[in-house]
C-alpha positions as CSV (number, residue, x, y, z in Angstrom):
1,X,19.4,19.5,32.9
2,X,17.4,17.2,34.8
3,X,14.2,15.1,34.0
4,X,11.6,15.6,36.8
5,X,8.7,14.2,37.7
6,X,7.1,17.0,36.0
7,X,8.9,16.3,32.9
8,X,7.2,12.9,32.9
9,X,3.9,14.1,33.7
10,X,4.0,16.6,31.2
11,X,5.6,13.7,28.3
12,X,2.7,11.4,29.7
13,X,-0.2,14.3,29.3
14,X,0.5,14.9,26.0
15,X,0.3,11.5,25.2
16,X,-3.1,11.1,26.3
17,X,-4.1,14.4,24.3
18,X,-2.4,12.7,20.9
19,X,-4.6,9.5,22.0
20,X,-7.6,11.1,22.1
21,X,-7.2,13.0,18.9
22,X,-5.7,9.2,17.3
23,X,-9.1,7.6,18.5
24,X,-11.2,9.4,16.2
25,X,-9.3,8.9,13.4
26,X,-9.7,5.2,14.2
27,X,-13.1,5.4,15.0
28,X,-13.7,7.0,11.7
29,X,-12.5,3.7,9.9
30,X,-13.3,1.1,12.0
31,X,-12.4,-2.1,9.8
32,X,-8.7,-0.6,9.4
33,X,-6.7,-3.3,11.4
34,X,-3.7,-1.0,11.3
35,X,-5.2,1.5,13.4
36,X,-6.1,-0.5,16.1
37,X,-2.5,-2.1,15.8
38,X,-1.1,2.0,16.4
39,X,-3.7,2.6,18.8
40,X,-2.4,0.5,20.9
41,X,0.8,1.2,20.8
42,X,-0.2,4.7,21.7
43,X,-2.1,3.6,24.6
44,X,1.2,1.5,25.8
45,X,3.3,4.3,25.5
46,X,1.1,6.4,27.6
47,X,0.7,4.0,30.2
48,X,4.2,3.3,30.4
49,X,5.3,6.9,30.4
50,X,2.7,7.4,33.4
51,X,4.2,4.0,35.1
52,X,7.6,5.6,34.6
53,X,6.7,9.0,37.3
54,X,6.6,6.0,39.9
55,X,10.2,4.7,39.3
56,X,12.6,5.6,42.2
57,X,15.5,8.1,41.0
58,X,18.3,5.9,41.7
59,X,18.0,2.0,42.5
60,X,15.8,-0.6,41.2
61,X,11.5,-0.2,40.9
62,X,10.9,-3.7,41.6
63,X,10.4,-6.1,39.3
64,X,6.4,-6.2,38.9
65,X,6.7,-2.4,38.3
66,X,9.4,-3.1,36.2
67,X,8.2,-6.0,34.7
68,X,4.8,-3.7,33.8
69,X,6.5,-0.4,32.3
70,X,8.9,-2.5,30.0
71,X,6.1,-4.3,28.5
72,X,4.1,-1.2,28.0
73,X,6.7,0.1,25.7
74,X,7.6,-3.0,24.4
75,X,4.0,-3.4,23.1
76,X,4.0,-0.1,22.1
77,X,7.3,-0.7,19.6
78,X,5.8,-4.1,18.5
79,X,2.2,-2.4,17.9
80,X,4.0,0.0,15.9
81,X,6.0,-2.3,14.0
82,X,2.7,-4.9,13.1
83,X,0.6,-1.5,12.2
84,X,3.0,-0.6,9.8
85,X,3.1,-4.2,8.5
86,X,-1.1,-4.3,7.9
87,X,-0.8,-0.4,6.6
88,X,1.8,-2.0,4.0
89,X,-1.1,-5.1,3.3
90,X,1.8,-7.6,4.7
91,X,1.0,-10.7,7.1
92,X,2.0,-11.1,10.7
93,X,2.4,-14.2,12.4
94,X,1.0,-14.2,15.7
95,X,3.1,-16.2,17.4
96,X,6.2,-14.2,16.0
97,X,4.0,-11.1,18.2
98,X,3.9,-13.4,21.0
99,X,7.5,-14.0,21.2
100,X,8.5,-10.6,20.7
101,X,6.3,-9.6,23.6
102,X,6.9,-12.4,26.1
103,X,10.8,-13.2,25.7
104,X,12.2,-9.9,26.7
105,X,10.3,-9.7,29.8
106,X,10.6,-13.6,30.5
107,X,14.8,-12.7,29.8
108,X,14.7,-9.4,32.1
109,X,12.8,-11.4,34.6
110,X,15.1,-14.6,34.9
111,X,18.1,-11.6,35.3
112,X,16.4,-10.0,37.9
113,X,16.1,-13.5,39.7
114,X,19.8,-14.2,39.4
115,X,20.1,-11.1,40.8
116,X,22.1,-9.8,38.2
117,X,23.2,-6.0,38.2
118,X,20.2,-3.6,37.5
119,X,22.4,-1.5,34.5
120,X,22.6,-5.0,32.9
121,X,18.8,-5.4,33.0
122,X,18.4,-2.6,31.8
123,X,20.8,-2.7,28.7
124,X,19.1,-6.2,27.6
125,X,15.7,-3.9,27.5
126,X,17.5,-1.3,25.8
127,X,18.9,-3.8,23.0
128,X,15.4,-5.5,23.0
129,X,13.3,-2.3,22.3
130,X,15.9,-1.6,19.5
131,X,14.8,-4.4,17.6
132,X,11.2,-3.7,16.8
133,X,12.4,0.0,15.9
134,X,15.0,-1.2,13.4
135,X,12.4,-3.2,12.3
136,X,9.4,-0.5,11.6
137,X,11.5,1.1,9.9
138,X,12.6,-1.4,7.9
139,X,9.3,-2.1,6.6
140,X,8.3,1.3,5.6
141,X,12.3,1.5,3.3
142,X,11.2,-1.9,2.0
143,X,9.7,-1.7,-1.8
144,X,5.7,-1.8,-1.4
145,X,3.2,-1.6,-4.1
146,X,2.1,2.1,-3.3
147,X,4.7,4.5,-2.2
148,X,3.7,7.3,0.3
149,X,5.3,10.4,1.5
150,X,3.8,10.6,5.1
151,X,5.5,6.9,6.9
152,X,9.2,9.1,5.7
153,X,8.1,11.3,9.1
154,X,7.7,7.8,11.1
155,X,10.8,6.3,9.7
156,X,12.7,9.1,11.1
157,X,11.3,8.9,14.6
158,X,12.0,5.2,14.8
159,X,15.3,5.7,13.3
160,X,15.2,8.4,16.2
161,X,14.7,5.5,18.8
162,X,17.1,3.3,17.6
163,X,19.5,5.6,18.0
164,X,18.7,6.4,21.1
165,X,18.2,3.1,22.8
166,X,21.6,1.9,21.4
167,X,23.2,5.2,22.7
168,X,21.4,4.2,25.7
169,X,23.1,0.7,25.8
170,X,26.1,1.9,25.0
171,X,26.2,4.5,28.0
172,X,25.2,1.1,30.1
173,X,27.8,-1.1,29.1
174,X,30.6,1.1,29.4
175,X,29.8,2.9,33.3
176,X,29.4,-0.5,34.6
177,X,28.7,0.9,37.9
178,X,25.0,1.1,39.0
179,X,23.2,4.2,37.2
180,X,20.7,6.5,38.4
181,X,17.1,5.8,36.3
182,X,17.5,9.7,35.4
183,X,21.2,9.1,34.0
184,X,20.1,5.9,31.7
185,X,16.9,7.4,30.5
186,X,17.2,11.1,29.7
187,X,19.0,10.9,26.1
188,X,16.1,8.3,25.3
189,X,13.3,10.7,27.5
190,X,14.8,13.6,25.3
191,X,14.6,12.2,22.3
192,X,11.2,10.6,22.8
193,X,9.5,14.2,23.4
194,X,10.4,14.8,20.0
195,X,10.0,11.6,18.0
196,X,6.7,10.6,19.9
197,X,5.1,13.9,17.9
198,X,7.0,12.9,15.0
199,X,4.9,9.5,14.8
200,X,1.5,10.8,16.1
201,X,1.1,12.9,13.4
202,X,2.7,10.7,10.8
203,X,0.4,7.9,12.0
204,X,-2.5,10.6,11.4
205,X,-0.7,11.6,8.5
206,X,-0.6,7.8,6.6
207,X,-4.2,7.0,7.6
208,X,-5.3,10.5,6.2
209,X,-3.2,9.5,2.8
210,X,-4.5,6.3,2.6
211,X,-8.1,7.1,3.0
212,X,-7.6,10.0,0.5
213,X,-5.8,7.6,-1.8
214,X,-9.0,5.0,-1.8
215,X,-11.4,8.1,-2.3
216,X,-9.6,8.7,-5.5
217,X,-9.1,4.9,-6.4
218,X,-13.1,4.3,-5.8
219,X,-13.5,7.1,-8.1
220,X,-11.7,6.2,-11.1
221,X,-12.5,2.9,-10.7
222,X,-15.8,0.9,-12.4
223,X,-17.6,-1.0,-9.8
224,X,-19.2,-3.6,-11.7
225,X,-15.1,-5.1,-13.2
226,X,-12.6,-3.1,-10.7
227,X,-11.1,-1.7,-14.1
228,X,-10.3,2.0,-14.6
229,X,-13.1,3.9,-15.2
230,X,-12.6,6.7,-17.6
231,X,-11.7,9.0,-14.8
232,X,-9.0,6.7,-13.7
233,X,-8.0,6.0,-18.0
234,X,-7.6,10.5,-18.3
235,X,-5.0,10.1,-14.9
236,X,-2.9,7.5,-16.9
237,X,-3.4,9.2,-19.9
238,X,-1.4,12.5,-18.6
239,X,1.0,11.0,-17.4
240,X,1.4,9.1,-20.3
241,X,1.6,12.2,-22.1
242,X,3.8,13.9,-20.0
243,X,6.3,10.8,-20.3
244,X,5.9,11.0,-24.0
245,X,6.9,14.6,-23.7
246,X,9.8,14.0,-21.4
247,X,11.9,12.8,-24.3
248,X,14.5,11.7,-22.9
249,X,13.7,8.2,-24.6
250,X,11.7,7.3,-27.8
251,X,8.4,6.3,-26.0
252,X,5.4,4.6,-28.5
253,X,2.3,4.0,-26.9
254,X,-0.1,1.8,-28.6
255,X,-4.0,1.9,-27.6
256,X,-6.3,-1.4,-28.3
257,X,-10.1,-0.4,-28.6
258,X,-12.3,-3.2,-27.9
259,X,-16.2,-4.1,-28.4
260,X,-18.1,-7.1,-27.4
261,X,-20.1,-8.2,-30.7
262,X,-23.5,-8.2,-30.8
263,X,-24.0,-7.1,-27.1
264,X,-27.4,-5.9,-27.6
265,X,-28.6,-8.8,-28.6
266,X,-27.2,-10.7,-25.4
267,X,-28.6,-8.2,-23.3
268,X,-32.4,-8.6,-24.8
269,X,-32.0,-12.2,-24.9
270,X,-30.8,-12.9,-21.9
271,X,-31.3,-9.9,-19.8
272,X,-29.3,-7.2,-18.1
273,X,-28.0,-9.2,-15.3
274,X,-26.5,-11.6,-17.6
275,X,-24.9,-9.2,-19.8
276,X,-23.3,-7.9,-17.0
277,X,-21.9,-11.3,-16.4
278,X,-20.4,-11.1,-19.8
279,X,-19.2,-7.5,-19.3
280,X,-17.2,-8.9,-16.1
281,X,-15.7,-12.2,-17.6
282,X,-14.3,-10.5,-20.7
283,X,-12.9,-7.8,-18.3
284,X,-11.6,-10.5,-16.1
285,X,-9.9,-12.5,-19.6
286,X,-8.7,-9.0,-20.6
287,X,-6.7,-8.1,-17.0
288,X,-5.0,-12.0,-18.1
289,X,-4.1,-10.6,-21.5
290,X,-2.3,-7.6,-20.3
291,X,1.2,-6.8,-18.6
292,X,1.4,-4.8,-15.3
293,X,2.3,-2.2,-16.8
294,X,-0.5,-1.6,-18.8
295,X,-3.9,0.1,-18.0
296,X,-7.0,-1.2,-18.9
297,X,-10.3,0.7,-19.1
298,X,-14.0,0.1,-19.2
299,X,-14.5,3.1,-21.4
300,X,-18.3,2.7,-21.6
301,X,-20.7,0.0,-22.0
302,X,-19.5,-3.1,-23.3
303,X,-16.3,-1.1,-24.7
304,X,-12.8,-1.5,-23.2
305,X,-9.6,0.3,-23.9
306,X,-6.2,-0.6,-23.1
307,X,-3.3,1.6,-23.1
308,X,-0.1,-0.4,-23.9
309,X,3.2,1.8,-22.9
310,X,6.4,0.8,-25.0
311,X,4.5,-0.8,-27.7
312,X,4.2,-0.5,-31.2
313,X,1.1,-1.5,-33.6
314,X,3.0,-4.8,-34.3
315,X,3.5,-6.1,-30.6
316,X,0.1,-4.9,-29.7
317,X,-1.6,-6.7,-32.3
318,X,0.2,-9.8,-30.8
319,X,-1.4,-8.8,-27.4
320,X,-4.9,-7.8,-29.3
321,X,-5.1,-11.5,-31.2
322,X,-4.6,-12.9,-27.9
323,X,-7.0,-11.1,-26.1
324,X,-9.7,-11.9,-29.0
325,X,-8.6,-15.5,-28.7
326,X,-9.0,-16.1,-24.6
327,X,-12.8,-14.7,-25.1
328,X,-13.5,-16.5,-28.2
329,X,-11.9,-19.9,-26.8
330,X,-14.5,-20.1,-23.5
331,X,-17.5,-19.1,-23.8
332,X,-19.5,-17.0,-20.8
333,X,-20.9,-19.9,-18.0
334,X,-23.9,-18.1,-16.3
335,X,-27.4,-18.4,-15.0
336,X,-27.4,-21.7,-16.6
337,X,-26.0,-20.2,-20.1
338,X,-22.8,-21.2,-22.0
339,X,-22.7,-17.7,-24.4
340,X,-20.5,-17.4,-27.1
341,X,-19.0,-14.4,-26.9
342,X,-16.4,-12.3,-29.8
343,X,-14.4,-8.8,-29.5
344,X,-13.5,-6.7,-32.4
345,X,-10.5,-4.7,-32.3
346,X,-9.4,-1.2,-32.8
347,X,-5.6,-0.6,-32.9
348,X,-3.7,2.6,-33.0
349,X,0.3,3.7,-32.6
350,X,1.5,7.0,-31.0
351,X,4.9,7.4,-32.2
352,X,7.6,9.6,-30.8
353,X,6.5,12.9,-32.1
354,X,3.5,12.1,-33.0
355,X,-0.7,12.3,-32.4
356,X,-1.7,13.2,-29.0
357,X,-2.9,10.1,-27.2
358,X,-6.8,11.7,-27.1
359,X,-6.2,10.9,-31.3
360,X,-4.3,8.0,-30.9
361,X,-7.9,6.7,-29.6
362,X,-10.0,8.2,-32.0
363,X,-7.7,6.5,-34.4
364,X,-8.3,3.3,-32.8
365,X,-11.7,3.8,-32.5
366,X,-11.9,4.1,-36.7
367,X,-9.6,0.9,-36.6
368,X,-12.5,-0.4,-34.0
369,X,-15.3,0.6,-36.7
370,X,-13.3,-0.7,-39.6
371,X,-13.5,-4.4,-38.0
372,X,-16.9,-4.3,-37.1
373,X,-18.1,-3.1,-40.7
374,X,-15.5,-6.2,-42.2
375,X,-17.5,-8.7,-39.9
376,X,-16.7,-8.7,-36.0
377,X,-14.5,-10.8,-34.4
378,X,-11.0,-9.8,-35.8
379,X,-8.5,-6.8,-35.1
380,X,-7.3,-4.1,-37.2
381,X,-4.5,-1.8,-37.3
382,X,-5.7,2.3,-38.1
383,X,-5.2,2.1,-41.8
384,X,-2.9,5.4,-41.7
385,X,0.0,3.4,-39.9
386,X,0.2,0.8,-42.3
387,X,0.3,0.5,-45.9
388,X,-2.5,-1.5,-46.0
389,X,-4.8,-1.9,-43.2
390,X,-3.8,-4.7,-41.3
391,X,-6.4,-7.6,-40.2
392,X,-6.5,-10.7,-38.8
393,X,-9.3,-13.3,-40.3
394,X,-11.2,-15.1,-37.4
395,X,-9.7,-18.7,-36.4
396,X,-12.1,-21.0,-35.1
């Protein structure tokens, strides 16, 4: 088997057909930074596998031709590698691109002038190349806040590459005699006709995902506090529900129901603006008040709900008080206002066994009433999980 000229042409065509169909995705969501950080590395790749057609079958292509094609795939790899970094919401350093673009070449370049051996050259691009592969896949293994199951699809093509670059410099440092291009280049040429469609489509693939993934986010979020809206709370809800099914462990969910007090009368004093001002601090005070693991809810108005997963009435009455406390202790700064605000609080337990969570709220949302109709601005446990219903007085 032998890779023509035609082999190239065709490689380097279907690059340009992927590009094409990659630009609109990236034209569809113009702020992504990640996409312009893959589009070019698509673009680099293209234009270096069209370079490559000019490279002379055996013997050296000269070193601006050289120089040229090498960083076309270099700042394909790189682009690859920063993309997946800004897909993952991670940093780059710009001068860290810089010197993994420059160096190589500036390394291949000072060979070429001591007129070191062309296989030699060649191997330190091989090695070089590896790096940023290794290194894309590195950051799509790496723990990230939101796990997808399209960037598995890129890993393996870049684990493709690394493989074949090494095998590559491998191949180069043990025939130490000068290689035809055709001989150093067709395991990698072979295995890039395969991975190249492996990571065009996953590219497509984690864009798709993540656009579908912020669809669903914008739609079960609330706009005005960036809590989950009700849609978003029935999502965590079943899966709650299907980990307190599991049973594999005693699981008790506890659900806080909280009310601002008196909220009508902020809103027709003030006005709606300010009470929406309100509405967004005490969301703000309650995201403090809460663990990660824990989901909090505008459930309508100027009600929350927080869903508190391996807790019982007794811990989340600890996390309740000190909720009620951190809006009591500051009162609401805006338009010129200080407003004293209070919650009252609605508690309920679902043991092991026990209500569904929909009840576990309506429970809490009695617990909720309870506290209003003994005065605002305390928390109560539902009265059927205790002997007697629990309540904190008010502190000043």
């Amino acid at each position: 088997m032998h890779m023509t000229d035609d082999a190239l042409l065709t490689a380097t065509l279907s690059r340009v057909a992927f590009l094409l169909v990659f630009l609109t995705v990236v034209l569809s969501q113009p702020r992504e930074r990640f996409l312009w950080h893959w589009l070019a590395a698509l673009i680099g790749s293209s234009l270096g596998a069209a370079l490559m057609t000019q490279f002379p079958a055996s013997g050296d292509a000269g070193l601006a031709l050289s120089l040229i094609t090498y960083f076309l795939f270099i700042l394909s790899l790189v682009c690859s590698w920063s993309g997946i970094r800004l897909f993952y919401r991670r940093c780059i350093d710009p001068r860290l691109l810089g010197a993994m673009l420059a160096l190589p070449l500036l390394l291949f370049a000072v060979l070429d002038l001591c007129q070191v051996a062309l296989n030699y050259r060649r191997l330190v691009i091989a090695l070089v190349c590896t790096l940023p592969a290794c290194l894309t896949v590195f950051e799509i293994i790496r723990p990230a806040s939101e796990r997808l199951f399209s960037p598995i699809v890129v890993a393996l093509a870049f684990t493709a590459y690394a493989v074949a670059l090494v095998g590559t410099g491998v191949a180069l440092v043990l025939d130490l005699t000068l290689p035809t291009l055709e001989a150093v280049n067709y395991p990698s040429f072979a295995v890039d006709r395969v991975a190249s469609i492996l990571v065009y489509f996953g590219y497509i693939a984690m864009a798709g995902e993540r656009a579908n993934r912020a669809l669903r986010q914008q739609a079960e979020t609330d706009q005005l506090t960036g809590l989950a809206n009700r849609h978003g709370a029935q999502r965590a809800l079943d899966r709650l529900e299907v980990a307190r099914k599991a049973g594999a462990e005693e699981v008790r969910i506890s659900v806080l129901l909280a009310d601002i007090d008196h909220f009508k009368r902020i809103n027709d004093t003030y006005g709606h603006e300010v009470g929406d001002a309100v509405i967004v601090a005490v969301a703000a005070r309650l995201q403090g008040a809460v663990r990660d693991g824990d989901v909090a809810v505008r459930w309508g108005g100027e009600e929350f709900l927080v869903l508190l997963p391996a807790t019982d009435a007794a811990a989340a009455q600890t996390t309740a008080e000190r909720l009620r406390d951190a809006v009591i202790r500051t009162p609401v700064h805006t338009a010129g206002h200080d407003i004293p605000v209070t919650l009252s609080i609605g508690i309920a337990e679902a043991a092991p066994g026990g209500d569904t969570l929909s009840a576990t709220i309506v429970n809490a949302d009695r617990a909720l009433y309870r506290a209003k109709r003994q005065g605002r601005d305390r928390v109560c446990i539902d009265a059927a999980q205790s002997d007697e219903a629990a309540m904190i007085s008010p502190t000043s």
